[in-house]
C-alpha positions as CSV (number, residue, x, y, z in Angstrom):
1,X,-1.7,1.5,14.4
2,X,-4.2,4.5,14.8
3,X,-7.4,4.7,14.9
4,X,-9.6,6.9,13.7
5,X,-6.8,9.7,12.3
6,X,-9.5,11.4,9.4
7,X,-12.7,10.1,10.5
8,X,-14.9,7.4,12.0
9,X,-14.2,3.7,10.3
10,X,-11.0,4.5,9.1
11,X,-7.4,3.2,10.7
12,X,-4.1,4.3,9.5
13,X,-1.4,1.3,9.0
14,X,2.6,1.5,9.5
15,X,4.6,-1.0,7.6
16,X,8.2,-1.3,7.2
17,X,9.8,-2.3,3.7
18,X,13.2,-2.5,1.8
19,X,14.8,0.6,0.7
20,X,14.8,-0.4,-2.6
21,X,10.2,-1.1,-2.5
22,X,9.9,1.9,-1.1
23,X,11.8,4.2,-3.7
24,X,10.0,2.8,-6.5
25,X,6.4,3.0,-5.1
26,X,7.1,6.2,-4.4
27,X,8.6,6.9,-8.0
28,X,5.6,5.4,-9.4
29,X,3.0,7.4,-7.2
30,X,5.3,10.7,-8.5
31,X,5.0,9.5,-11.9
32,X,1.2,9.7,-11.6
33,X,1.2,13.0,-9.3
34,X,-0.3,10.8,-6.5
35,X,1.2,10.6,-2.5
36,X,3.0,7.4,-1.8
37,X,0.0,6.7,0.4
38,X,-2.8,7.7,-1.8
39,X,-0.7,5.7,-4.8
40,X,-0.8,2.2,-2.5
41,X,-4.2,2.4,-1.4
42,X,-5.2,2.2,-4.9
43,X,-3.0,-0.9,-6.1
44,X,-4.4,-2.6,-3.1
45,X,-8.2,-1.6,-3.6
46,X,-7.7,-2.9,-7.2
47,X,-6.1,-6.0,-5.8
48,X,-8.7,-6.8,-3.1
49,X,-11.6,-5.7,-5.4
50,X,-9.7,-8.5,-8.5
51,X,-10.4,-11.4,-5.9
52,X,-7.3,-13.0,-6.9
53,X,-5.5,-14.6,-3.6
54,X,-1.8,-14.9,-3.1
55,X,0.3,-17.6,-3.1
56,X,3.0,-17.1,-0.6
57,X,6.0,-19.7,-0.3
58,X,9.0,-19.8,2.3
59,X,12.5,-18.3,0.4
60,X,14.9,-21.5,0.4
């Protein structure tokens, strides 16, 4: 993680996902003429800013 890469209170965050996620974010971000990066930071601002919390089980 980085800190700081555009300016002060900002940090820039790696993560690693299936192949398969990461094609269709960034066929989706396409489809709206957005980065991949710009594209995700907006689904999650709108999912922070909804308040709802997620409910996260173990795969059996």
């Amino acid at each position: 993680m980085a800190t700081n890469p555009i300016g002060k209170n900002t940090k820039t965050i790696g993560i690693n996902m299936s192949k398969e996620m990461a094609d269709e974010l960034e066929k989706r971000a396409s489809s709206m003429h957005l980065s991949t990066s710009k594209y995700c930071k907006v689904i999650l601002t709108q999912w922070m800013d909804s308040g709802k919390k997620l409910v996260l089980q173990e795969k059996k």
